[in-house]
N, C-alpha and C positions, 0 to 999 in steps of 0.2 A: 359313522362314528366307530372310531376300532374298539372299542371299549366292546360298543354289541356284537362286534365280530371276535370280539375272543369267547365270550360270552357263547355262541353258537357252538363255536369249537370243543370246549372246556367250561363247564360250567361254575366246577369249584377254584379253576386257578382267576377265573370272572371275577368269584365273592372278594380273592383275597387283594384283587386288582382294584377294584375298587375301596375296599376297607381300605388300602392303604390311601389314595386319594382324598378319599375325605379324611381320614388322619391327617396328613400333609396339609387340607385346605382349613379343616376345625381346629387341630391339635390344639390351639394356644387360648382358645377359649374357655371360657368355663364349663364345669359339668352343667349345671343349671340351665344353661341356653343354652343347649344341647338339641334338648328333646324338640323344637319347631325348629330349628336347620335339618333334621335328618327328615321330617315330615315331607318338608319344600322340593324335599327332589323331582317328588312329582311333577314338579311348575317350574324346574329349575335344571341346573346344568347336563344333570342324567335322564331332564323326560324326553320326551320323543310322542310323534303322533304317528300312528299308521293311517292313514287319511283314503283307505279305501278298503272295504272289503275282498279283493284280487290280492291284495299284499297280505293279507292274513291268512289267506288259502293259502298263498307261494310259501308260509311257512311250516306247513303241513306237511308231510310222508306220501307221495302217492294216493297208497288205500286209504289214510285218514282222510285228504282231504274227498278223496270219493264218497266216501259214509259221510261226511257233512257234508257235502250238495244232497246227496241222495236223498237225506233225511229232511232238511230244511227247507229244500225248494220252496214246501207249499205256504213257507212263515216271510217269504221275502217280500211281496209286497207288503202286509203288516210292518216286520221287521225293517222295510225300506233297505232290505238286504240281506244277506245270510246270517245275520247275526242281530240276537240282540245287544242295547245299549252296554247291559255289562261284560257279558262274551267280547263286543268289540272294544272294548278297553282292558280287560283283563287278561286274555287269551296274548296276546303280543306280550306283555308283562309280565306275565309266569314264564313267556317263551323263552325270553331273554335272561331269567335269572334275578327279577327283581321280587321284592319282597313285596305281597301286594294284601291288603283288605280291601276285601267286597262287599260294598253293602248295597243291597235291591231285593226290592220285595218278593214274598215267596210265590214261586213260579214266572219269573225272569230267568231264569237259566243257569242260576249259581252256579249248581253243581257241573254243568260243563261247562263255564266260564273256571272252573278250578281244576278242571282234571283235566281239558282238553290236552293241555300244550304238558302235559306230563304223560296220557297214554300215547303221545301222538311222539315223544323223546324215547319211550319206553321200547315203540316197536322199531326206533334207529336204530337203538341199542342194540337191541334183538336181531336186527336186518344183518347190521355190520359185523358187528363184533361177537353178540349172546352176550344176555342177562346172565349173570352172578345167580348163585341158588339164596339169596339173600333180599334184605326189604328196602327197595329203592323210596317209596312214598309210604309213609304215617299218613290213615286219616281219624283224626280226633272228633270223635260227638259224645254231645252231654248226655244220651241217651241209648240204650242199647239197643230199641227199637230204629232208631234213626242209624245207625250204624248196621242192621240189616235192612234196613231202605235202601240204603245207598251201595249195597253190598247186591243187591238185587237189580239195582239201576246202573251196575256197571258190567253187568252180566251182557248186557243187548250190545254196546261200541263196541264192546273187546271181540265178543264172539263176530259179530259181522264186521268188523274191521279184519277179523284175521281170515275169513270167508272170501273178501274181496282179494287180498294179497294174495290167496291162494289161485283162487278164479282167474282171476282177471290178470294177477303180474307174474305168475307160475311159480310164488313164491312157496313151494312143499315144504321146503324144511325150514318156514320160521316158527319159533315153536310159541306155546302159551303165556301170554302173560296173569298170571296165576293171581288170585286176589282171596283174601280169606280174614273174618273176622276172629276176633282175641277178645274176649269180656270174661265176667264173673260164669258164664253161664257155658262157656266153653269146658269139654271135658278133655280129660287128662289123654284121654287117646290121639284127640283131635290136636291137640298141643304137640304131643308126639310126633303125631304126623307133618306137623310143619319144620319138623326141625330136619324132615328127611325132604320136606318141597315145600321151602319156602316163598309163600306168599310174596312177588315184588311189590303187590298193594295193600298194607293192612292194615283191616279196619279196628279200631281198641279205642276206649273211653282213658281216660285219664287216670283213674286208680291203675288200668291195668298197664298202661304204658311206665307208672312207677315200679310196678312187680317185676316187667320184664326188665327193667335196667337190672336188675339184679340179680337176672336169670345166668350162671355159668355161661352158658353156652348157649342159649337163644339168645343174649345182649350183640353176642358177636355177628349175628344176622344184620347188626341195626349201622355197621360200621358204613354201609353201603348206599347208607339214607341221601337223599339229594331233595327231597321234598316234603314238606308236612304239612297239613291241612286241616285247620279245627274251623269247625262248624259249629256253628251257632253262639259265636263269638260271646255276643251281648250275654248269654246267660250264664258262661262261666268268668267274664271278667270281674266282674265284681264281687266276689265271692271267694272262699278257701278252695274249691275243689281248682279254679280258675287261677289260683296261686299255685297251688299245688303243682299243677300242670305246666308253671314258667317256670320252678324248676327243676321239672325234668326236663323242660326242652333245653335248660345250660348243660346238665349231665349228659344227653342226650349229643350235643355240641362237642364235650369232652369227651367222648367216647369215639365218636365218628373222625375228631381232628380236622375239619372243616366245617365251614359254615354252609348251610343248607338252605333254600326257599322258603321261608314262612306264610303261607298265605289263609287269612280269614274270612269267614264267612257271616255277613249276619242278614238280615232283612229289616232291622231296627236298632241304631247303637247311636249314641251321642256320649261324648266327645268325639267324634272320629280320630283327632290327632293324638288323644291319649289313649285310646283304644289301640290305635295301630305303634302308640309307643309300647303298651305293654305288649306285642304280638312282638316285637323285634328286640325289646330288651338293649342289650348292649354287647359291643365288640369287645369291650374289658369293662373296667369299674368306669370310665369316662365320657367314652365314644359311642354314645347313639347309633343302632343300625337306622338304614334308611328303609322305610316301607312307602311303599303311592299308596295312595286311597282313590280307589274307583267308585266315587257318590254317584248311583244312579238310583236313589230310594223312590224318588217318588216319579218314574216310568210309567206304573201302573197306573189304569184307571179307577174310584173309588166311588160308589155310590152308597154313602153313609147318610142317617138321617135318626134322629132322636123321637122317640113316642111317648108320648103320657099318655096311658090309657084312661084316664078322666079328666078335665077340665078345674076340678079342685081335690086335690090328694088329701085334704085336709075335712071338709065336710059331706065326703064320700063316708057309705059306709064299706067294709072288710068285704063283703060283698057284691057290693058294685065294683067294688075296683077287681076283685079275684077274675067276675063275670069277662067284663073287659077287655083285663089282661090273657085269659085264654082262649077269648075269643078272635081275638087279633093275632093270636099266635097260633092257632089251628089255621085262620087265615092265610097270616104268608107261608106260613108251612104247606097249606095246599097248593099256594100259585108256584110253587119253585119243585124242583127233584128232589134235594136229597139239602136238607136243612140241618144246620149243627148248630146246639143251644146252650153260649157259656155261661154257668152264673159264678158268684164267686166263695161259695161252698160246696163241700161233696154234700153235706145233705140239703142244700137248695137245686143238684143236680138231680137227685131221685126224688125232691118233692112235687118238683117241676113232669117228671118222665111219669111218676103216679096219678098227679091229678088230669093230667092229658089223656092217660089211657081211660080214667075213670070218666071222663067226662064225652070223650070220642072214643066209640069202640073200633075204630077204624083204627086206630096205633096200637098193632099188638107186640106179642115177643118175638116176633118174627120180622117185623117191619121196623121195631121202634129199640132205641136199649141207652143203656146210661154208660159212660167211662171215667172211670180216676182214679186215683191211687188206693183207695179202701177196697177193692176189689181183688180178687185172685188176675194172678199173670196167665190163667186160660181163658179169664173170661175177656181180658182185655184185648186179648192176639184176634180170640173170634170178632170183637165188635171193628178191631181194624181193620180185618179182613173185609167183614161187608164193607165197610165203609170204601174200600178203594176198589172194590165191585161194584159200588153203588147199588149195595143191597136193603140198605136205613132209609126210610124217609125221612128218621128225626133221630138224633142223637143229641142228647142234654151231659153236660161236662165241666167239670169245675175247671181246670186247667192245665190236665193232663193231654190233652191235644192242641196245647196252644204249639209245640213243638212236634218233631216229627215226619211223621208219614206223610206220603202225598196222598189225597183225596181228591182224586180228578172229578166227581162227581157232586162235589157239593156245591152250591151255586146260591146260600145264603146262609149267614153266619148271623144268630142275635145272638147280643151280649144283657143279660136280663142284672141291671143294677151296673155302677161304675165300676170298670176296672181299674181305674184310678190311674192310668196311665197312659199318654198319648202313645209310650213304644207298648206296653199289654195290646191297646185298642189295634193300632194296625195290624200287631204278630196274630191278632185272632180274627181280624174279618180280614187279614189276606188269605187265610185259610179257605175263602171260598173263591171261585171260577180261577182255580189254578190253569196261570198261563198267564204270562204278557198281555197276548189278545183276548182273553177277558177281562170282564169289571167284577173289582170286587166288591160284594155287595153286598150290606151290613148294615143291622138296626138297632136300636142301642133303645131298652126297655128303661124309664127310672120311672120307681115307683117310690119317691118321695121328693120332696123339695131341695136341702141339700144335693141329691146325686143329680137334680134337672140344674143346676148352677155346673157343678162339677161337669157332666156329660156336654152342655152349650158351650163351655169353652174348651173340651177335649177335640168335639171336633170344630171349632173355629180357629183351633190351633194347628191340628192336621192338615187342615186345608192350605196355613199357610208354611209348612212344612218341618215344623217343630217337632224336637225330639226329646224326654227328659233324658236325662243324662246319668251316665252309670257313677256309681262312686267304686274306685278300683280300691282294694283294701293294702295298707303299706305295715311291713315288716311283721308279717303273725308269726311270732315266736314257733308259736304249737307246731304248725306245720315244717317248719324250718328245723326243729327236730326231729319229726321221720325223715328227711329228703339230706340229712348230715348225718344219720341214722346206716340210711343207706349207699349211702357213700362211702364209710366206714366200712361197709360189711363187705365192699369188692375188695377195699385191702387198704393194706396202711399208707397215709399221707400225708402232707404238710397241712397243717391248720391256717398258712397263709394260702395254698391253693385252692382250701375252700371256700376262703372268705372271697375271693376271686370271682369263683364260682358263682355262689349265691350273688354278689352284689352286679352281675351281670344280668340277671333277675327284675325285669321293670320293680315289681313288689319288694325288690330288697337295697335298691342301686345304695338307697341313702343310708344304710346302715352301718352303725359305728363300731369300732373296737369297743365302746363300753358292752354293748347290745350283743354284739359276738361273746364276752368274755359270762354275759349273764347264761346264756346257751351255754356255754362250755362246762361253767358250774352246775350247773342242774345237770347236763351229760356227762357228769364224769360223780356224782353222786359227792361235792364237793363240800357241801351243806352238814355240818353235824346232828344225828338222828338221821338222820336220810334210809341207812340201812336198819335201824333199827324199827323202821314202820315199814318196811320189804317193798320199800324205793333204790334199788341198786344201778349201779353204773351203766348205761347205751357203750359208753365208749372210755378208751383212756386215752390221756394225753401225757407226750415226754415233753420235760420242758427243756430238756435239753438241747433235744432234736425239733422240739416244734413243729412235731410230729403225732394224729392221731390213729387209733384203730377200732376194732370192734372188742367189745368184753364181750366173752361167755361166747359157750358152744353152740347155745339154740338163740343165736342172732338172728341167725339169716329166717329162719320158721317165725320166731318171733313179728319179724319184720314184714313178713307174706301177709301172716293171719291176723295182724292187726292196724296196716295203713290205712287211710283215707280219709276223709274229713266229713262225711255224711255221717250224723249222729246217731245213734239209736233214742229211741223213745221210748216213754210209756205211758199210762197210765194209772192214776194213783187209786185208792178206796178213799170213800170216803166214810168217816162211821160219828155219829152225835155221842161228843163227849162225856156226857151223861149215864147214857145205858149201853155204848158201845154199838149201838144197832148201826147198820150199814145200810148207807141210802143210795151208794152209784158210785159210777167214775168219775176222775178228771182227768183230761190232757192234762200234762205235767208243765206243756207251753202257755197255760191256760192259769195255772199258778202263780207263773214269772210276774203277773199284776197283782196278785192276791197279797196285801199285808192286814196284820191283825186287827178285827173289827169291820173290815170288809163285809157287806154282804153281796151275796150270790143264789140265785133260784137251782134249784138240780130237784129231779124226782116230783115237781111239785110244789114244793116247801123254800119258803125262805131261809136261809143258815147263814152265820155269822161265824168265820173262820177265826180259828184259836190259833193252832201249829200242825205242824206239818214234823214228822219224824218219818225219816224214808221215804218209804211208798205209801205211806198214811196218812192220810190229814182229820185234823180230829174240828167241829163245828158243833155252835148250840145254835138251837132252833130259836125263830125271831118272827117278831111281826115287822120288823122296820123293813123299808122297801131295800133289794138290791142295789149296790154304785156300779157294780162287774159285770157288761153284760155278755151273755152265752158264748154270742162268736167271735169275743174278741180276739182271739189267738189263730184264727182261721184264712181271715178277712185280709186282703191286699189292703198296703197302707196305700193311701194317697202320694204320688211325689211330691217332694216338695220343690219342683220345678213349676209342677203344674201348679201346685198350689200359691204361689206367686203371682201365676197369671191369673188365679182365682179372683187375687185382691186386686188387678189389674181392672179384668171384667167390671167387676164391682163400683170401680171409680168411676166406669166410662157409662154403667150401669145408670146411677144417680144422676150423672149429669143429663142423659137422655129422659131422664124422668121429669128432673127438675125442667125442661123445655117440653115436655109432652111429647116428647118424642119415642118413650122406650118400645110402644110395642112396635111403633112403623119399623124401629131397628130392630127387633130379634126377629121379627116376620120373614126378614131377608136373609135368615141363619139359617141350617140344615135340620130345623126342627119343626114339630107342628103345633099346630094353633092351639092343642090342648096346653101343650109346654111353653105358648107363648103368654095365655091366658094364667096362667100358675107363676111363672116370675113375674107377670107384671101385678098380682096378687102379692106375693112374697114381699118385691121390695116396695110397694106402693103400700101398703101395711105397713111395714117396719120405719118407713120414714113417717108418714103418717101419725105414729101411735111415738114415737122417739128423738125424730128428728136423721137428719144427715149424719151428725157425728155418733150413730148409735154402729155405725157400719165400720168393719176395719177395711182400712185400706193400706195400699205400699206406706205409707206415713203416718199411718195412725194405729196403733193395736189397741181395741175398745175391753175395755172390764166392765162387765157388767153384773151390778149385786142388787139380789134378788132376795127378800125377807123372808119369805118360807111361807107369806099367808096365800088363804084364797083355795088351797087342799088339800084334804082330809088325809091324802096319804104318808103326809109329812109327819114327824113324830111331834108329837105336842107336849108343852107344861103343864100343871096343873089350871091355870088360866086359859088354857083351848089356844095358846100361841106354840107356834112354830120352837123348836130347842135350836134349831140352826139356821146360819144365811148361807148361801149358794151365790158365789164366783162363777159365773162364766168367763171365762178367757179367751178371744175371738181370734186364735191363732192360726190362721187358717195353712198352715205349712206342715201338712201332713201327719201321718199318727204317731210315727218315730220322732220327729222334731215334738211335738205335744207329750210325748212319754217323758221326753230329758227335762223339757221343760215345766213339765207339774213336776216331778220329781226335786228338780233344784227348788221349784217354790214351794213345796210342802214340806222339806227337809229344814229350809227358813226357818216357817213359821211352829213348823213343831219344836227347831231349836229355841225358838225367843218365850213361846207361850206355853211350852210344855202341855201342848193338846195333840190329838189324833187328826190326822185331815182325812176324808175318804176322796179319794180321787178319781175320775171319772175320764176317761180321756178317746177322741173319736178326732175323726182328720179333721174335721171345721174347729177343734179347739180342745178345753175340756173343763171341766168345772173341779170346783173345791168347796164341800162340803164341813163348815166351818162351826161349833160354837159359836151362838150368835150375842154371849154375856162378853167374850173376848173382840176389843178394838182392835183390828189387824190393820194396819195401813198398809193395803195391797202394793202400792205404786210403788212406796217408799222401799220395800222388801224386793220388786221387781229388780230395783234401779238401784240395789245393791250388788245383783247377779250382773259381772264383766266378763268380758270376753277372758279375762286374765285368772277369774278365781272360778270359774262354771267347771273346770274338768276336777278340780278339787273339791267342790262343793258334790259333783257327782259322784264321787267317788265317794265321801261320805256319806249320800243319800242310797247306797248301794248293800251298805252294810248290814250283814244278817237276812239280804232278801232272798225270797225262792228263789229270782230269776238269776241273782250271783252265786247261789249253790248249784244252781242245775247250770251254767256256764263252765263255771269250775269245772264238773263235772267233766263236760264233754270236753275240753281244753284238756284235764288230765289225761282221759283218754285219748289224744292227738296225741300228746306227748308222750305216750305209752308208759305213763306212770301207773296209770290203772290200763290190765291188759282185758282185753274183753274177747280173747281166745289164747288160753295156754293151756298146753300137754295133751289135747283134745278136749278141755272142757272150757264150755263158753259163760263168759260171767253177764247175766242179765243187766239192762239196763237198771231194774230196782238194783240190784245188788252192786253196780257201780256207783249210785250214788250214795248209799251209805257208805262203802271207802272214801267216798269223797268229801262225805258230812264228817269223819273222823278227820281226813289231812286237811282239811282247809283251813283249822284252827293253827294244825303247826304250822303251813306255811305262813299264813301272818306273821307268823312271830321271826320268819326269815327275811334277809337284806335279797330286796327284789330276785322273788323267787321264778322263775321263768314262767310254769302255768299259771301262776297267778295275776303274775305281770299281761300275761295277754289277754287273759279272764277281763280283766280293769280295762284294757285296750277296745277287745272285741264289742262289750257293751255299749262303754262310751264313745268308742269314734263309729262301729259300723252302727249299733243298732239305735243308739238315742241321738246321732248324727250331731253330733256335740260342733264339729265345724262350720255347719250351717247353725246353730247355736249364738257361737262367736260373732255370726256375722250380724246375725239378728240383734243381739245385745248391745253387738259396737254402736248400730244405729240409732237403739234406745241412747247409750251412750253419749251418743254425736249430738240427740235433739232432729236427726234425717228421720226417727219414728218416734211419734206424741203417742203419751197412755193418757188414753181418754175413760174416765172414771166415770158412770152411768149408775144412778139406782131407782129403779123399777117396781112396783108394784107386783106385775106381773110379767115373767119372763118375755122377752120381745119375740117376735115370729122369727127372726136368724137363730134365739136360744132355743127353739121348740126343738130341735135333734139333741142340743146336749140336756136339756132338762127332762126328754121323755126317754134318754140314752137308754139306761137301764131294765127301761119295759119295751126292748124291743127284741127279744128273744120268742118263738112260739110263745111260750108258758104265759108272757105276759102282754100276749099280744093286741089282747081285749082291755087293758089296764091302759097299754098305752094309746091306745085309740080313744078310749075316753077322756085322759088327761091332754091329748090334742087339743080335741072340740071345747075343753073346758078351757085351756089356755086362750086356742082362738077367738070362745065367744066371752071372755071378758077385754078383751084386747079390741075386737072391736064394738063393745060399748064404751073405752074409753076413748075409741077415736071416733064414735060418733058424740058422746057428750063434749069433744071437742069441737065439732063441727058444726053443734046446735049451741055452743058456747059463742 
């Protein structure tokens, strides 16, 4: 095909040879049907099969292809050739100039499936002609540990590729190809130094790739760029820092004047075709680039399987099951090397690394250690060190190693409780027996009922090769103001070539002149009062010229010391409003649930939250139970992919019951007989004591109300009755989809009845703690929330909350309204939010203020996932999902997680053990006086 023979020749006159072609063959169609034409090339008129591994060699250098024989020989039988599945798909692909995403599990060969056919162009270069003192390949990671991984892993090809060249083809004067990291941690000498030998490979995260665009004269190194490569795809698309970074690769585009290689890396990502549309963005505002997608995810071998350490989770005591669970995990910990233990808190990761030492004196500090983010960056460098010595026999870890390092050495990964994710579950038990030709081997601890439902169909869905899928985030103001910010401060331009720019941007393509023009108002300080609260101008604009620049002298400083979208945090006091006394912290993330009348356990003591001023929150002390529990602001939400197939399971669940069939079918699942003994308990109860329709399923969302009698911990009348009924809502789609939606229904019913609701909310669902003198017709209020009025109704139900202040907050700060480094002094995160608790009233009162505007966005579309909302309610809508209205006695065995929600923190972890067995044993004396009925 001449296309790949120009391509070989000329890489960049390749890009533009082809953009034009697909112009020519798309042009006249819509932007909209864009994005799966450019997908298809893979399958369509630009793919190509290399159909032998000889034709992949033949496109190697001499020495390169020498150092891959030399090195792989011993993986060809395995490999069934010199290469693995994604190398042999990918390697030809990058050779030629095409844009490619890689997704295959970790220790398939990514990393030289990405770099091959770039160090292998780089020593042509070199051979023929000489490299430029300048940066041919960007490689992007979300972390700066994995960015000296790989900065480490590329140290062994280059030097013994350039060994051989020398040896073997008398090649003395080819010279280095030089590779060098750029992050926050990089010193100003070392920066220096690159500007006198600059690095053809380097390695920088995403913040720092925005700084150097705007570096004078380091940006001019970057003209030279022919390749780019971000790693770990899946964890920055869906997210700011992952917007952030699409664009700087348009800027990035604009600066260099041709189009360059995009290629990604993940080992867990669904959608693929949106994934690899945000990786290539667009040739203008219309034209789709084309990326191939190289699916080879599931290559790897996987030995997963689910434990319940008891046979009944429910009339075990705390004891038995403790014994159990560490006895089974001192267990596999002894039959394997070097065992890594995720759970999904930092302090379930040191309460776990504690009671192991305390219990086996055989895991010491030498042998055993904990990793996550609460820790110092010395102590973590040491623990990854041993770990790829395989110097740990055990390392316990919240989720700081779910990414990263290689660990050649560990050979079993438990995950103790759900991680709530089919892509979490594989990205941490591929962590162990790194390598194609290993199996990864992986045991999934739940210790409760809910997580034994959740974990049986994580991996019965792994098995058959399902992915949840990322939500990529569209149009965030905040960011889009540094990244026009710094555009401006390289020098002055037309405000229609930015919008170019930007809307080249997978995350910006659909953005309008109105959306531009709100940006432009907030950067040009457009807004009356603006300067009078020491909100001043980013930029000016002529309107004559239709042309912008930068305001003010300490732009470009401004701009360095305060980009990027990772938020700062804090922690608040908390002091009893009474006498002022101070009883502890809180996560400030741990608030965003907390409205007035709330209770919460801390220190002990039950407290009922009043308000919050700054960094303070002020509570009276209470006997009534907590609704807030401890880690809610910690804990991975459920997806609500998964959790679909939850209600899936569930259907198929019932019907195999109703023919006595359930346990013959979960026997045959990747779980054991204690986990098979416990749901066929769970749903054989719940029908039992309820019936069939007491279960949600894809077609039914069940309500179930509950009267408050039957225990003591409940607040009572003077008559020894219950003061409230309890809503269960059995939504089983996650904790963000359950956040939006208790919120839309308790914003309802506080609007109609002018009462308080306390809200409860956990992935299986959440309850509503209700005045039980108030008739609420739940259904009725449901089935008023559409697809058409839920983002309006949220946006209402937003108002005055912590979690809309402290968004605000960090939104201002994106938008560098509040600067959180000037002149050399840094403004604490407390001290940014009180600027923020003062502007957030006047911008209300302005015509769509830009942080504010995204403040409303960010909440509602990323975090209460308002568009899976839409779809849910269409349904209720349509009559495609019945609300099945249920009232109970006693909470059913599916409500025991949401009704003992809030005593499941340490403090109350004897409270809610009790109120189990109490729920369980009158639940089944009503289903045996059924039975004897």
């Amino acid at each position: 095909m001449n296309i790949t023979k120009n391509i070989t020749n000329n890489q960049i006159s390749k890009s533009n040879t082809l953009e034009e072609e697909i112009r020519n063959e798309i042009s006249s169609k819509k932007a909209e049907n864009l994005i799966s034409k450019s997908i298809s090339y893979s399958n369509g008129k630009y793919a190509f099969d290399i159909d032998s591994d000889e034709k992949i060699l033949d496109l190697f250098e001499d020495g390169v292809r020498d150092w891959w024989v030399n090195k792989f020989e011993k993986y060809k039988e395995f490999n069934d050739g010199y290469f693995t599945p994604p190398q042999r798909q990918a390697i030809p692909r990058i050779h030629y100039g095409r844009n490619t995403l890689i997704c295959s599990p970790t220790g398939s060969g990514k990393t030289l499936s990405s770099f091959m056919s770039i160090i292998n162009e780089l020593f042509r270069i070199e051979k023929e002609e000489g490299l430029e003192n300048s940066v041919y390949c960007i490689y992007i990671s979300p972390l700066k540990s994995l960015a000296n991984d790989i900065h480490v892993n590329l140290e062994e090809p280059l030097v013994e590729i350039k060994e051989i060249l020398t040896e073997k083809y008398g090649k003395e004067d080819i010279g280095d190809i030089r590779h060098a990291i750029r992050h926050g941690d990089t010193t100003s000498y070392q920066k220096s130094k690159m500007l006198k030998q600059t690095p053809h490979i380097l390695n920088t995260t995403p913040e720092s790739l925005a700084i150097i665009l705007n570096s004078p004269k380091f940006k001019e190194k970057l003209r030279t760029v022919r390749w780019v490569v971000i790693d770990e795809i899946h964890s920055l698309a869906d997210n700011k820092r992952g917007v952030h970074l699409s664009l700087s690769l348009e800027r990035l585009r604009e600066l260099t004047k041709h189009e360059f290689v995009r290629i990604g890396c993940s080992a867990t990502v669904e959608p693929l075709d949106e994934v690899a549309s945000y990786l290539g963005g667009f040739y203008d505002t219309e034209i789709p680039r084309p990326v191939e997608i190289v699916d080879t995810r599931f290559v790897r071998n996987y030995d997963m399987k689910l434990i319940c350490p008891v046979p009944d989770l429910i009339m075990s005591t705390p004891e038995e099951i403790s014994k159990k669970l560490y006895g089974e995990l001192h267990k596999l910990i002894e039959e394997h090397e070097n065992t890594l233990i995720f759970t999904n808190t930092r302090g379930g990761a040191e309460r776990i690394l504690y009671n192991l030492r305390r219990k086996f004196p055989e895991y010491t500090e030498e042998n055993s250690g904990s990793h996550h983010g609460s820790l110092s960056r010395d102590k973590r460098l040491e623990i990854e060190s041993k770990l790829k010595k395989g110097e740990l026999k055990v390392v316990t870890t919240s989720s700081s190693l779910e990414l990263g390092i290689d660990m050649p050495y560990v050979d079993l990964v438990i995950q103790i409780g759900s991680p709530k994710s089919v892509k979490v579950l594989l990205q941490r038990i591929g962590r162990a027996g790194h390598g194609i030709e290993r199996i990864a081997k992986g045991r999934l601890i739940a210790l409760d009922r809910d997580e034994l439902v959740e974990c049986t169909v994580m991996l019965k869905k792994a098995e058959e090769g399902f992915i949840d899928k990322v939500q990529i985030p569209k149009k965030p103001l905040d960011v889009l103001i540094q990244q026009i910010y710094g555009i401006a401060i390289n020098g002055i331009i037309e405000y229609e070539q930015v919008k170019n720019i930007v809307r080249r941007s997978y995350n910006y393509n659909m953005m309008t002149d109105e959306d531009f023009k709100i940006v432009l108002n907030y950067m040009t300080a457009s807004y009356a009062g603006m300067e009078d609260r020491n909100i001043y101008s980013k930029i000016w604009y002529d309107e004559e010229t239709k042309k912008i620049g930068k305001s003010g002298k300490t732009a470009r400083m401004i701009y360095y010391t305060n980009i990027g979208t990772i938020p700062d945090d804090f922690s608040c006091d908390v002091y009893v409003r009474a006498n002022k006394d101070w009883i502890g912290k809180l996560d400030e993330q741990y608030l965003d649930k907390l409205e007035k009348g709330d209770v919460f356990a801390l220190g002990g003591e039950h407290l009922k939250f009043v308000y919050r001023r700054g960094s303070k929150v002020y509570v009276d002390k209470t006997s009534e139970k907590p609704n807030i529990p401890n880690w809610y602001s910690e804990r991975l939400p459920l997806s609500y992919d998964l959790g679909k197939n939850v209600l899936e399971f569930k259907k198929t669940a019932i019907e195999k019951y109703n023919n006595e069939i359930l346990k013959d079918w979960l026997s045959k699942m990747p779980i054991d007989s204690n986990s098979v003994e416990s749901l066929c308990g769970l749903f054989g109860q719940q029908i039992q004591y309820t019936g069939n329709n007491s279960i949600s399923l894809p077609n039914r969302l069940v309500i179930e109300e509950y009267n408050g009698e039957g225990y003591d911990g409940y607040k009572k009348d003077k008559k020894g009755k219950s003061e409230h009924k309890y809503l269960y809502i059995h939504s089983n789609y996650g904790r963000k989809f359950n956040d939006g939606f208790s919120r839309a229904i308790a914003y309802k019913i506080s609007e109609y009845f002018g009462v308080g609701v306390l809200v409860s909310v956990s992935d299986t669902g959440f309850s509503l703690e209700i005045p039980k003198k108030k008739h609420i017709e739940i259904v009725k209020i449901i089935k008023e929330l559409t697809p058409e009025n839920i983002y309006a109704t949220l946006k209402l139900a937003l108002e005055n909350t912590n979690l809309m202040k402290r968004i605000f907050r960090i939104n201002a700060t994106r938008s560098l309204m509040i600067l959180r480094n000037y002149a050399g002094r840094k403004k604490s995160a407390k001290r940014q939010q009180v600027s923020a608790d003062l502007l957030i009233h006047y911008a209300k009162k302005l015509d769509r203020f830009a942080p504010l505007e995204e403040t409303y966005r960010e909440i509602i579309e990323d975090s209460l996932e308002v568009e899976h909302l839409q779809e849910i309610l269409g349904k209720i809508q349509s009559g495609h999902i019945r609300l099945e209205h249920i009232d109970v006695s006693i909470p059913t065995p599916m409500s025991f997680g949401l009704a003992t929600l809030t005593a499941s923190d340490a403090v109350l972890a004897e409270d809610k053990n009790n109120l189990l067995k109490l729920f369980h044993a009158q639940v089944m004396y009503k289903i045996s006086k059924k039975i004897t009925n």
